[in-house]
DRENBADO-464633 format. One record per atom (N, C-alpha, C): residue number from 0; x, y, z; residue in one letter; atom name; chain. Coordinates in nm, 2 decimals, padded with zeros to 4 digits. Example, Ala and Ser with C-alpha at 12.3 -4.5 7.8 and 13.67 -1.06 7.14 Angstrom:
% residues 2
(marba 0,(01.32,-00.57,00.78),'A','N','A');
(marba 0,(01.23,-00.45,00.78),'A','CA','A');
(marba 0,(01.32,-00.33,00.78),'A','C','A');
(marba 1,(01.28,-00.22,00.71),'S','N','A');
(marba 1,(01.37,-00.11,00.71),'S','CA','A');
(marba 1,(01.29,00.00,00.79),'S','C','A');
% end
This chain:
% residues 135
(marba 0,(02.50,-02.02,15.84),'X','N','A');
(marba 0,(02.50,-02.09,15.97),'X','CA','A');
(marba 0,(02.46,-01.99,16.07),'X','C','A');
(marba 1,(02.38,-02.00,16.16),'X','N','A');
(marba 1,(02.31,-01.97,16.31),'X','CA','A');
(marba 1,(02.35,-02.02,16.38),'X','C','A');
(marba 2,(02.31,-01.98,16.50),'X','N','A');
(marba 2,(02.31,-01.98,16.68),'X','CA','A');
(marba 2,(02.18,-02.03,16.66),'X','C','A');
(marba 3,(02.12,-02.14,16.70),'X','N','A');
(marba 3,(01.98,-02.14,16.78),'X','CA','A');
(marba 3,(01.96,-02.21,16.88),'X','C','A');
(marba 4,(01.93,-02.15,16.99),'X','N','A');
(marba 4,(01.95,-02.25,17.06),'X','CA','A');
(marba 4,(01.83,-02.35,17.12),'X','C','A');
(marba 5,(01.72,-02.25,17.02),'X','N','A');
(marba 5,(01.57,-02.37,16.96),'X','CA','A');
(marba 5,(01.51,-02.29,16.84),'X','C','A');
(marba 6,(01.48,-02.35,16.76),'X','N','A');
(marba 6,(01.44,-02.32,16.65),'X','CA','A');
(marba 6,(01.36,-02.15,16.63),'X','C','A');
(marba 7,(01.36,-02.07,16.50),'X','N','A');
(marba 7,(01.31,-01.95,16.54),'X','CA','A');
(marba 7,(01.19,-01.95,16.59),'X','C','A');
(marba 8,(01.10,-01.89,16.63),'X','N','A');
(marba 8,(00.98,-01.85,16.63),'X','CA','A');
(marba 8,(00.89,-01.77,16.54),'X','C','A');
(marba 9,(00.99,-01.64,16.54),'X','N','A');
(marba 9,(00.97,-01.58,16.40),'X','CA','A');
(marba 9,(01.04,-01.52,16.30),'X','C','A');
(marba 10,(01.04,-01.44,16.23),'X','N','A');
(marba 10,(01.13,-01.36,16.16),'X','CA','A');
(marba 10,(01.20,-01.27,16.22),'X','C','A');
(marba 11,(01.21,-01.22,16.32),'X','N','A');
(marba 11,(01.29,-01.16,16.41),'X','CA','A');
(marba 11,(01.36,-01.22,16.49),'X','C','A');
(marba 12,(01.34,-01.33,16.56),'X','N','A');
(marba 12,(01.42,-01.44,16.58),'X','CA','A');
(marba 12,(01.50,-01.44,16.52),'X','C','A');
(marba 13,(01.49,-01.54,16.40),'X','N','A');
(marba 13,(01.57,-01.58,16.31),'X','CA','A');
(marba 13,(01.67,-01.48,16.26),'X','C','A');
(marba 14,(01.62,-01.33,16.29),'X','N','A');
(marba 14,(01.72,-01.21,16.23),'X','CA','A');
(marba 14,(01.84,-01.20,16.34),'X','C','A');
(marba 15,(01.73,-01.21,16.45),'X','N','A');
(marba 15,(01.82,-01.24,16.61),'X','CA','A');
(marba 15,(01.93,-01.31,16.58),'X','C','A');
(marba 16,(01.94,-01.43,16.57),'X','N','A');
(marba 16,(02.02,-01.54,16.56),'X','CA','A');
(marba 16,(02.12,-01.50,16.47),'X','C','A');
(marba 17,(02.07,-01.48,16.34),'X','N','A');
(marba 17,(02.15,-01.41,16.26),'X','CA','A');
(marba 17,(02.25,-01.34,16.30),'X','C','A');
(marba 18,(02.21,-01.24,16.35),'X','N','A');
(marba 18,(02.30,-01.09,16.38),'X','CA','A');
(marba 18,(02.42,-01.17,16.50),'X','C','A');
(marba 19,(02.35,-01.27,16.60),'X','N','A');
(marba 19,(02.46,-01.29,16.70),'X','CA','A');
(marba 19,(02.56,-01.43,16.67),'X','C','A');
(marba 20,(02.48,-01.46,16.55),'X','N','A');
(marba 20,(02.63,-01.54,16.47),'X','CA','A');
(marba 20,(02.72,-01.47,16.41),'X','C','A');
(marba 21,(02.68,-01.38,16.30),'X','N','A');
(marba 21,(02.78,-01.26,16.25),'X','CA','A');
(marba 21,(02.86,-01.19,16.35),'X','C','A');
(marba 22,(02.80,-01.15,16.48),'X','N','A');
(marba 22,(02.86,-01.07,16.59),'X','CA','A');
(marba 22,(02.97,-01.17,16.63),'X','C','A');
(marba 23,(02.91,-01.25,16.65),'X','N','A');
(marba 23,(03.06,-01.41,16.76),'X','CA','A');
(marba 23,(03.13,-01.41,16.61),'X','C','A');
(marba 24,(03.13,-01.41,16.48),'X','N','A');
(marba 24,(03.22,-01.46,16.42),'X','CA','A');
(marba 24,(03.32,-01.33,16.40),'X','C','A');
(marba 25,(03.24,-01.19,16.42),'X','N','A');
(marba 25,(03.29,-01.08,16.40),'X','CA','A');
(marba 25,(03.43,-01.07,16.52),'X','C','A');
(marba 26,(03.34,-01.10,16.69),'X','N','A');
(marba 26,(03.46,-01.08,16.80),'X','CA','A');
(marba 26,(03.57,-01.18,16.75),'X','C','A');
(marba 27,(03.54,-01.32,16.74),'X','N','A');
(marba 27,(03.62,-01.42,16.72),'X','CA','A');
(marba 27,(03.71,-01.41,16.63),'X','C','A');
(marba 28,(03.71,-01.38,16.52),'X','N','A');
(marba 28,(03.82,-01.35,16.42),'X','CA','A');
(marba 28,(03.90,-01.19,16.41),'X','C','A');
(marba 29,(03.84,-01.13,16.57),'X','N','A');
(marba 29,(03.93,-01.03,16.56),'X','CA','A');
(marba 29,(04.05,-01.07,16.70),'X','C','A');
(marba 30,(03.98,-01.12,16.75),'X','N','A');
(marba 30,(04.05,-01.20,16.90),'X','CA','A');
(marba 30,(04.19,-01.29,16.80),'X','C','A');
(marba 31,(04.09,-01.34,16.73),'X','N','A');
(marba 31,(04.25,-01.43,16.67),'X','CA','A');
(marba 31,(04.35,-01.43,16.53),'X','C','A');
(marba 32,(04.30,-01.28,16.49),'X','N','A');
(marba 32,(04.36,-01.23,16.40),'X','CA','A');
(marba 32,(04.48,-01.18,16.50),'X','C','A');
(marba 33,(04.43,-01.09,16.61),'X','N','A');
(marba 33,(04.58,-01.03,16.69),'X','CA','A');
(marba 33,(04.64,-01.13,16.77),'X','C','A');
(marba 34,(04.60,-01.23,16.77),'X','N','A');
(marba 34,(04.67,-01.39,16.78),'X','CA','A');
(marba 34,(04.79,-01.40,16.72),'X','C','A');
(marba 35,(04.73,-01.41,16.59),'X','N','A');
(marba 35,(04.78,-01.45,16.46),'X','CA','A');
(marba 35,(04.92,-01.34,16.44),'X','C','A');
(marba 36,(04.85,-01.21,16.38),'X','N','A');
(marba 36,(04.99,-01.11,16.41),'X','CA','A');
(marba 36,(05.09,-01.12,16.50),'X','C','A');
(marba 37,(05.05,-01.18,16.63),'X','N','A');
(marba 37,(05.18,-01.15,16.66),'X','CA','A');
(marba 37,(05.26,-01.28,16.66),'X','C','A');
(marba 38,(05.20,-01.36,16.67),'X','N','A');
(marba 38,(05.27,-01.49,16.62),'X','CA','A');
(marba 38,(05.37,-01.43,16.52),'X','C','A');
(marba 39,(05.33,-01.42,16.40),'X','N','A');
(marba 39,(05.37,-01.38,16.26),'X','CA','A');
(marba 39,(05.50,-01.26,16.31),'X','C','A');
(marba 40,(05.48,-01.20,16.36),'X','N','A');
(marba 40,(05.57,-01.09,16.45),'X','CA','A');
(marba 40,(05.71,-01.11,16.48),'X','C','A');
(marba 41,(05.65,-01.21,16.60),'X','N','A');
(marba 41,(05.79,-01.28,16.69),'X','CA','A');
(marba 41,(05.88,-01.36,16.57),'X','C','A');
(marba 42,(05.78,-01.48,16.48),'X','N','A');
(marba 42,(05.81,-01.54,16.38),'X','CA','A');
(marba 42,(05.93,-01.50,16.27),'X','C','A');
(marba 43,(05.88,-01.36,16.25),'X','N','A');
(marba 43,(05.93,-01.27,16.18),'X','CA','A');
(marba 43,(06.12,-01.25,16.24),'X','C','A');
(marba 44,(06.10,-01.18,16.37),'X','N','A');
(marba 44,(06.19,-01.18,16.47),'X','CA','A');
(marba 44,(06.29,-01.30,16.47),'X','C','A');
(marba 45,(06.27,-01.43,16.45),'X','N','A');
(marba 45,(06.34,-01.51,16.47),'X','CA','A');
(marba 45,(06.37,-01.55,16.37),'X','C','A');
(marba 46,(06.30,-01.50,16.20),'X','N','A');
(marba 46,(06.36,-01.51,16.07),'X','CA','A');
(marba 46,(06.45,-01.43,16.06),'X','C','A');
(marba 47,(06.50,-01.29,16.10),'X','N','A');
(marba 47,(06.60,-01.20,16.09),'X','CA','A');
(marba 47,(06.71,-01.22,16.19),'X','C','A');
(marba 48,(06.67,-01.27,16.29),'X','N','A');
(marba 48,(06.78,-01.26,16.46),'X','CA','A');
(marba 48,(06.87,-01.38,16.37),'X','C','A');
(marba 49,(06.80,-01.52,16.30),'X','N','A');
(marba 49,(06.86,-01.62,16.28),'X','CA','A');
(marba 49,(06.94,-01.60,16.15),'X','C','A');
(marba 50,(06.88,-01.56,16.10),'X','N','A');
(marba 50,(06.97,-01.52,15.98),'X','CA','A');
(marba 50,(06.94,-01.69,15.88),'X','C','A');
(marba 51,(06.83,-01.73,15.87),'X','N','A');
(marba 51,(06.83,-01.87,15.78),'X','CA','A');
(marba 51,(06.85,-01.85,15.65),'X','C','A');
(marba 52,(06.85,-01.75,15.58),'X','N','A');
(marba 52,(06.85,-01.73,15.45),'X','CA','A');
(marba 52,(06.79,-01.73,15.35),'X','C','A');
(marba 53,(06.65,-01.72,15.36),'X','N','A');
(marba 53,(06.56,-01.68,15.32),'X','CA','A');
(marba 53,(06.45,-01.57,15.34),'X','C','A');
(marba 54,(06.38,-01.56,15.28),'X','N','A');
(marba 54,(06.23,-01.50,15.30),'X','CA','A');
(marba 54,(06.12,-01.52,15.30),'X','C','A');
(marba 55,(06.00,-01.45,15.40),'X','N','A');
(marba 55,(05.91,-01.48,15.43),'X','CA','A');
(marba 55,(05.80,-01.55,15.34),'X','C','A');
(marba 56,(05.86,-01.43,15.18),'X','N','A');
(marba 56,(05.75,-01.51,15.09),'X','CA','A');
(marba 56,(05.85,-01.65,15.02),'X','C','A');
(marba 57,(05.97,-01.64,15.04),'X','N','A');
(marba 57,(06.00,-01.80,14.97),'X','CA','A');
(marba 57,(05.98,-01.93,15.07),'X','C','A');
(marba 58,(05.97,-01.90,15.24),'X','N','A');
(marba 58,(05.92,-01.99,15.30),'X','CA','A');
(marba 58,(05.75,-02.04,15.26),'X','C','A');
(marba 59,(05.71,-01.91,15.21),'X','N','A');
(marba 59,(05.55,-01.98,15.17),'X','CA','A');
(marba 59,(05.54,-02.03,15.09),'X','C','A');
(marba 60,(05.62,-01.98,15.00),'X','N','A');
(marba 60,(05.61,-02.09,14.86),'X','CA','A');
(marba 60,(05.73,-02.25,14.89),'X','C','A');
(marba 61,(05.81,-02.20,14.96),'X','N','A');
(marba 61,(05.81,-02.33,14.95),'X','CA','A');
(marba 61,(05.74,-02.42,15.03),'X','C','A');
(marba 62,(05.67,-02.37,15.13),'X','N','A');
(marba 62,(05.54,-02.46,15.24),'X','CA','A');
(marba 62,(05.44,-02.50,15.15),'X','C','A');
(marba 63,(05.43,-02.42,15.01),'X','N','A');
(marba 63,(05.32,-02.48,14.90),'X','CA','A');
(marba 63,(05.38,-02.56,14.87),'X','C','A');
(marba 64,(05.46,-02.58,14.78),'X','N','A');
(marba 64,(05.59,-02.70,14.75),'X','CA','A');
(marba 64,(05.55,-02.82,14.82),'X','C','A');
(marba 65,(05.56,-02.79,14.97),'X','N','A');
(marba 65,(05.57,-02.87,15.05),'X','CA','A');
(marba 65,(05.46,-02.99,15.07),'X','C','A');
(marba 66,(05.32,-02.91,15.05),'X','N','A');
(marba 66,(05.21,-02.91,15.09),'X','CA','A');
(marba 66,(05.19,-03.09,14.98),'X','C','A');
(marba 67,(05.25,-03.06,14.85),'X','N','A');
(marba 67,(05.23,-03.16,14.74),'X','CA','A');
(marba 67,(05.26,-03.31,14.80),'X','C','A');
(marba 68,(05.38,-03.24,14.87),'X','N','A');
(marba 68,(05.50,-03.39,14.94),'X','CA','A');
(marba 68,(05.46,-03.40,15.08),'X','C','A');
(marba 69,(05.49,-03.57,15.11),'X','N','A');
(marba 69,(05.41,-03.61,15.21),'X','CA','A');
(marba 69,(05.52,-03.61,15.36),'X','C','A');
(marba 70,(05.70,-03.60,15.28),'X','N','A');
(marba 70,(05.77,-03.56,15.36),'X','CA','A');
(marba 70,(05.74,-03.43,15.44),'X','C','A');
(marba 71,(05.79,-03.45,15.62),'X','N','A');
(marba 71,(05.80,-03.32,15.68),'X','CA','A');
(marba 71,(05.90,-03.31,15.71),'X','C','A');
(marba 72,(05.92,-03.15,15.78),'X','N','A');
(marba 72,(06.02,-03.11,15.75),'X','CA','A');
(marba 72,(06.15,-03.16,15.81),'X','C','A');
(marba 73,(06.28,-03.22,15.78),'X','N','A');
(marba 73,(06.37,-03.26,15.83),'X','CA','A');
(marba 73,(06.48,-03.21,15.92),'X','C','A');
(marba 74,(06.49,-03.08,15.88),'X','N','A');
(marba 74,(06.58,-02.99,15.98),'X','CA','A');
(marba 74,(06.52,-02.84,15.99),'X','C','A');
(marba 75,(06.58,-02.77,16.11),'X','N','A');
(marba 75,(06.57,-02.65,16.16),'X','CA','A');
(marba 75,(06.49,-02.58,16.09),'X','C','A');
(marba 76,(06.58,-02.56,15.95),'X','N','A');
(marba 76,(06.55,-02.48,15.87),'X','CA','A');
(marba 76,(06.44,-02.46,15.81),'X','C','A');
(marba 77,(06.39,-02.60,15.73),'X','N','A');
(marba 77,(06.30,-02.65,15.65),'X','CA','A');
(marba 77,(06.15,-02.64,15.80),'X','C','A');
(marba 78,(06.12,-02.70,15.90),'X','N','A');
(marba 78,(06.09,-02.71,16.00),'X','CA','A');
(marba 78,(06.03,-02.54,16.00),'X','C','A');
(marba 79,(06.13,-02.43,16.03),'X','N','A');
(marba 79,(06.09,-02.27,16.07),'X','CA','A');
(marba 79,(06.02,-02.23,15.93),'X','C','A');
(marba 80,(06.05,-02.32,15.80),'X','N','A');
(marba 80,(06.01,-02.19,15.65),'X','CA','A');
(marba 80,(05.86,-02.29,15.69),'X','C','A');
(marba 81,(05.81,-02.37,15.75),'X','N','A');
(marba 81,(05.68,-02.43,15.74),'X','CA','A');
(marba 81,(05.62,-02.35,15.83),'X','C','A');
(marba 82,(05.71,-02.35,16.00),'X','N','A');
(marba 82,(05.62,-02.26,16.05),'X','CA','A');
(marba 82,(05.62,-02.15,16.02),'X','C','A');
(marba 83,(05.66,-02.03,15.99),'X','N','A');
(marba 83,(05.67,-01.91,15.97),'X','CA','A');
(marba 83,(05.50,-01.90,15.81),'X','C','A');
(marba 84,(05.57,-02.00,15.75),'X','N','A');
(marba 84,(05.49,-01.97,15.60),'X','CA','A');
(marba 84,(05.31,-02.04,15.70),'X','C','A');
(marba 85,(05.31,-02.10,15.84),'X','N','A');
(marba 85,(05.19,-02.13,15.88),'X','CA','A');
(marba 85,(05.10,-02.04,15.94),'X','C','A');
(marba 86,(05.21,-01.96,16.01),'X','N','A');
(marba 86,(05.20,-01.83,16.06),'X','CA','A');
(marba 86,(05.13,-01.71,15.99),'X','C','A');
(marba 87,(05.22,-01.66,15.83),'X','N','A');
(marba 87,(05.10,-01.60,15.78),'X','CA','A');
(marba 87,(05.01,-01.68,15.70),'X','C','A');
(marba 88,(04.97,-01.76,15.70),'X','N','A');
(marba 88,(04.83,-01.83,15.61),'X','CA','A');
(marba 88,(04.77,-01.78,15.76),'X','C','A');
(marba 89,(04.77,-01.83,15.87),'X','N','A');
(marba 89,(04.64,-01.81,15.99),'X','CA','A');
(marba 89,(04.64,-01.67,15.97),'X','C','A');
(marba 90,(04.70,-01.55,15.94),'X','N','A');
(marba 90,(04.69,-01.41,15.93),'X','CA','A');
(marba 90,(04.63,-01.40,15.84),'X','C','A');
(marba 91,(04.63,-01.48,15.70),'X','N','A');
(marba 91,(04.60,-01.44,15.58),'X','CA','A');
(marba 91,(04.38,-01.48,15.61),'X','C','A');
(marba 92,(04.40,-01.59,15.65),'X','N','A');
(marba 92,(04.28,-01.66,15.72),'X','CA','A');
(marba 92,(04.21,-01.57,15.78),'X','C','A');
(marba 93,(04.22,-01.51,15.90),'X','N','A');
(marba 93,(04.17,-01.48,15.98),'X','CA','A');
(marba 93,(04.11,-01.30,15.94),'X','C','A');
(marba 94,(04.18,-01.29,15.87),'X','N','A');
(marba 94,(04.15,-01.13,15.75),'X','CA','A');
(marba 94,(04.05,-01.15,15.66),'X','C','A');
(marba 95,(04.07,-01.30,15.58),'X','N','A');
(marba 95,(03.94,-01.33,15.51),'X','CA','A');
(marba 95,(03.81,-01.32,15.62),'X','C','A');
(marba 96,(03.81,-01.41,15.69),'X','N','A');
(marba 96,(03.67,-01.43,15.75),'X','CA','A');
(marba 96,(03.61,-01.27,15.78),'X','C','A');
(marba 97,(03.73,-01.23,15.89),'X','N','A');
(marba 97,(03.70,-01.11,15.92),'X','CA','A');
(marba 97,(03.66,-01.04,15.81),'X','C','A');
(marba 98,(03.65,-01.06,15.71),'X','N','A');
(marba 98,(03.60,-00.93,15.63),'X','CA','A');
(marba 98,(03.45,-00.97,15.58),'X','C','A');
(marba 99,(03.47,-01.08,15.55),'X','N','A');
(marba 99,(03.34,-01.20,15.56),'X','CA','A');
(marba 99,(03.24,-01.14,15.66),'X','C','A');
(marba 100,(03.29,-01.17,15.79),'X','N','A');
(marba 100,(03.19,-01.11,15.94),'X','CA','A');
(marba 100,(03.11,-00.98,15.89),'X','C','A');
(marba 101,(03.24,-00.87,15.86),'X','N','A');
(marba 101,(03.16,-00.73,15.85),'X','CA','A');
(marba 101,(03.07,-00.71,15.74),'X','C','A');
(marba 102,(03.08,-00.79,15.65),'X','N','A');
(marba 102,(02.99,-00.77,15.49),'X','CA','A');
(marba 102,(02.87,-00.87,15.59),'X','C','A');
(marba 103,(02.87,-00.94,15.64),'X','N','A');
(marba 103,(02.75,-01.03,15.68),'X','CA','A');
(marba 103,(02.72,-00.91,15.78),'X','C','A');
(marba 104,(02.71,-00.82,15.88),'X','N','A');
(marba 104,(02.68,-00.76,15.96),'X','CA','A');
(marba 104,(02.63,-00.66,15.88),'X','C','A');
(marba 105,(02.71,-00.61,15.80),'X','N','A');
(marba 105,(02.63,-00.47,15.70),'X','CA','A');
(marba 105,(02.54,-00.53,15.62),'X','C','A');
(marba 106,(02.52,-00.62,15.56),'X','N','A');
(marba 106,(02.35,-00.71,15.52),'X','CA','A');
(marba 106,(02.25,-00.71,15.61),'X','C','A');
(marba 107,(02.28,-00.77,15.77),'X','N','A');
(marba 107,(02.20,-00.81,15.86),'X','CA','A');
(marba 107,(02.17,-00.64,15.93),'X','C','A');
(marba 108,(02.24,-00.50,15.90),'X','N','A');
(marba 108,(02.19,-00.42,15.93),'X','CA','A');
(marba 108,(02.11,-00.32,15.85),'X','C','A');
(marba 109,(02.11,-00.39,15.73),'X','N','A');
(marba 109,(02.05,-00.33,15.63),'X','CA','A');
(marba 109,(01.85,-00.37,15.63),'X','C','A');
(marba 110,(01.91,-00.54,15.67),'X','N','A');
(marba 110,(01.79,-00.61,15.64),'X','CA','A');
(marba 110,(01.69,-00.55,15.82),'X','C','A');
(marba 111,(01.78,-00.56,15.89),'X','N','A');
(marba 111,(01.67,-00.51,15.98),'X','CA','A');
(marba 111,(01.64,-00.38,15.94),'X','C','A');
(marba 112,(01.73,-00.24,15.93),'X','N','A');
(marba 112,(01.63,-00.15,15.89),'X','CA','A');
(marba 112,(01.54,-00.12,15.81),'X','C','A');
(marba 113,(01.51,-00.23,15.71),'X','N','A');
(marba 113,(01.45,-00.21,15.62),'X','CA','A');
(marba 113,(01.29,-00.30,15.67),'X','C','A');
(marba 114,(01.35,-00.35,15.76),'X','N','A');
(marba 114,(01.21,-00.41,15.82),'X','CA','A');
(marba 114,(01.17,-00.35,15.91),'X','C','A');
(marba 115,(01.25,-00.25,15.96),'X','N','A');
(marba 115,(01.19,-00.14,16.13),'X','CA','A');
(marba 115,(01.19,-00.21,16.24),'X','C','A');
(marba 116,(01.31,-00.34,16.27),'X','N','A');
(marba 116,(01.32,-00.40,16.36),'X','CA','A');
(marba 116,(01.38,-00.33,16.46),'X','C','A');
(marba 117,(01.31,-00.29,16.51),'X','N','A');
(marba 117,(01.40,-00.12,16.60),'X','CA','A');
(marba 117,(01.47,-00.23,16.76),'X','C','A');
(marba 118,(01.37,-00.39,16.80),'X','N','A');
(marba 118,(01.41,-00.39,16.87),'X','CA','A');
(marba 118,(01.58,-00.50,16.88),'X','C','A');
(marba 119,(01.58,-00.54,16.76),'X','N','A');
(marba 119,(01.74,-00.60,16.76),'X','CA','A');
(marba 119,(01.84,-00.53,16.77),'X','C','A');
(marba 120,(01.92,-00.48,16.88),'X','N','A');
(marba 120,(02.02,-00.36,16.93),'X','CA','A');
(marba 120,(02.15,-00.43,16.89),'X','C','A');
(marba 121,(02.25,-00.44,16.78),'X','N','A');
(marba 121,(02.32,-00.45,16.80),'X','CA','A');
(marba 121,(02.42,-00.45,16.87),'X','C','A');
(marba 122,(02.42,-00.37,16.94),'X','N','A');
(marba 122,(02.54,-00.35,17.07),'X','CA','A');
(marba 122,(02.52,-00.45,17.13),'X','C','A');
(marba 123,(02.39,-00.48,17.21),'X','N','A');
(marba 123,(02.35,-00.57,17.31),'X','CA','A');
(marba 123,(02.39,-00.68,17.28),'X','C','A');
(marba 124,(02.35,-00.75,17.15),'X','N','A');
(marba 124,(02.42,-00.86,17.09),'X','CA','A');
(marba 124,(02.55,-00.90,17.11),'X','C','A');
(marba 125,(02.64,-00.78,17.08),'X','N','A');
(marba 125,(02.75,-00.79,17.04),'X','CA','A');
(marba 125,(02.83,-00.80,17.21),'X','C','A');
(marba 126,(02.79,-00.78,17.28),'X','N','A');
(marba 126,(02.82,-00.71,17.47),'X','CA','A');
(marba 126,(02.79,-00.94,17.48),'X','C','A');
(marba 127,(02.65,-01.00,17.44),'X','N','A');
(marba 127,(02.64,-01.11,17.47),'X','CA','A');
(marba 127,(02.72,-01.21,17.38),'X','C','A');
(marba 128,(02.74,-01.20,17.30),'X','N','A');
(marba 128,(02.84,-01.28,17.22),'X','CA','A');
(marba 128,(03.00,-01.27,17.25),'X','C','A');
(marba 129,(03.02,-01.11,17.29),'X','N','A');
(marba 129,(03.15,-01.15,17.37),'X','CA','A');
(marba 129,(03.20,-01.20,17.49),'X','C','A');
(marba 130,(03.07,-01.19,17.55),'X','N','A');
(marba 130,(03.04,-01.26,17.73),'X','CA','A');
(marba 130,(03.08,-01.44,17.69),'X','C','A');
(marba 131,(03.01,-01.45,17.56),'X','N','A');
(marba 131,(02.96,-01.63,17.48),'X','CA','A');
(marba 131,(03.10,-01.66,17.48),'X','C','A');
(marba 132,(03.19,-01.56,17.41),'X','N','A');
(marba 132,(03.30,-01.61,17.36),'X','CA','A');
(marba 132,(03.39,-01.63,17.46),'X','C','A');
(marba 133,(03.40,-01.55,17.56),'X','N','A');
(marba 133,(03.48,-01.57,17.67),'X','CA','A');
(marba 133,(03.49,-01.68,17.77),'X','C','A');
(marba 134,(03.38,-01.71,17.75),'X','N','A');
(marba 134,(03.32,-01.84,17.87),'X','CA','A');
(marba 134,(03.42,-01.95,17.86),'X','C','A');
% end
């Protein structure tokens, strides 16, 4: 998947595009990984303050449980082991991609050096994709 916002022109183009979709997916999933953490954080916080009686990894397994059955959750309890176990899946999520981003960025900086594309600046990219993301 690309950015275009008209078809390439040429191979540098297309490398263009490249690099500033890997860059927006690189800011984006770090923006919402420390989203994510601290959700998972507070979440955490309110699994110990409450004292429900469980744990973080039995709310996930049982939110897998859950996932089969078309019932939601009926009380407090059942209700927090879904959010909490929702909480780290977006953590767990957002760590995949992100690692996804940087293996796609260390290809797309390989592939331009190896072409001598001296004028695709990563930074620059990366300075407009977080300008993109912000908007």
């Amino acid at each position: 998947m690309s950015y275009y916002k008209q078809p390439p022109k040429d191979e540098n183009d297309l490398l263009r595009a490249d690099v500033a979709t890997a860059l927006w997916n690189l800011i984006y999933h770090e923006q919402e990984l420390v989203k994510a953490q601290r959700i998972l954080a507070y979440a955490k916080v309110i699994l110990a303050r409450a004292d429900f009686g469980f744990t973080l990894q039995e709310a996930i397994e049982k939110d897998k449980q859950r996932e089969d059955d078309l019932d939601y959750p009926v009380d407090a309890t059942e209700w927090f082991q879904s959010r909490i176990a929702d909480a780290a899946g977006t953590v767990e999520h957002h760590e995949c991609e992100l690692t996804k981003a940087h293996a796609v960025i260390a290809c797309l900086k390989g592939i331009v050096a190896r072409l001598n594309f001296t004028d695709i600046d990563f930074a620059e990219i990366a300075k407009q994709q977080k300008t993109r993301l912000d908007e």
